[in-house]
C-alpha positions, 0 to 999 in steps of 0.5 A: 051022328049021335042020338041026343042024349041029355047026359052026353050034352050035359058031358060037352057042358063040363068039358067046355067049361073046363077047356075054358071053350066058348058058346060057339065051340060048345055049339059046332061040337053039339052040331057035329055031335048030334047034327042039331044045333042046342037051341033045337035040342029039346034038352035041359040047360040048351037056352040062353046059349049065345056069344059068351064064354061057357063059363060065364053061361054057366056061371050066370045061367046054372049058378049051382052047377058053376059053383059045384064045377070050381069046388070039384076036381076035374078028375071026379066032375063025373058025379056031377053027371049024376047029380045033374040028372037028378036036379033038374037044373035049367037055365032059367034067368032067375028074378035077381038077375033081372031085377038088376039088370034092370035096375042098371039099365034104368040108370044108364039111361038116367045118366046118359040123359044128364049128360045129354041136358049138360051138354046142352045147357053149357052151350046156351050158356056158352051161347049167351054169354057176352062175353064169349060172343066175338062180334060184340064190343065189349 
């Protein structure tokens, strides 16, 4: 095993990303790799790391190193280790993304309940209407 190292971890980020892996590659090779799974790392860019492709992670997590990753040629993506080290980056969710996540959500309730209470109101309708009733003599 490895000792945990933050440029290493950061190397299986990018090779992942370009491999097009997903998080639970990325994960059974940091567990081989380090015998620790990310979550327990301790590192930066370890959190929010869960049943996704690694380019969505890394797209919606770290969105300056997924903008850094399509611009740069696979063959110079090693200043991105460089440049890593100097930012800083973490994965943290970011006010934007929040705010619209909740947002939909807020949405998908509203339109889940309109959907329910037209439901419901076509069947009394239904149920009230003479009409429809076949025991009534019309």
């Amino acid at each position: 095993m490895r000792e945990i190292n933050q440029r290493f971890w950061d190397a299986m980020i990018i090779k992942s990303w370009n491999e097009f892996g997903n998080s639970y590659l990325l994960g059974t090779a940091c567990m081989y790799e380090f015998g620790v799974y990310p979550r327990d790392l301790g590192l930066l860019r370890c959190s929010n790391l869960f049943k996704q492709g690694t380019r969505a992670w890394v797209a919606k997590f770290l969105a300056p190193l997924s903008e850094r990753l399509w611009i740069t040629p696979k063959e110079k993506q090693i200043a991105l280790l460089d440049w890593l080290e100097e930012t800083k980056l973490d994965c943290v969710v970011n006010k934007r993304t929040q705010k619209y996540g909740n947002e939909s959500a807020g949405r998908l309730r509203k339109n889940q309940l309109h959907m329910k209470q037209m439901r419901i109101s076509n069947d009394i309708e239904q149920s009230s209407n003479r009409n429809n009733m076949w025991k009534v003599v019309k």
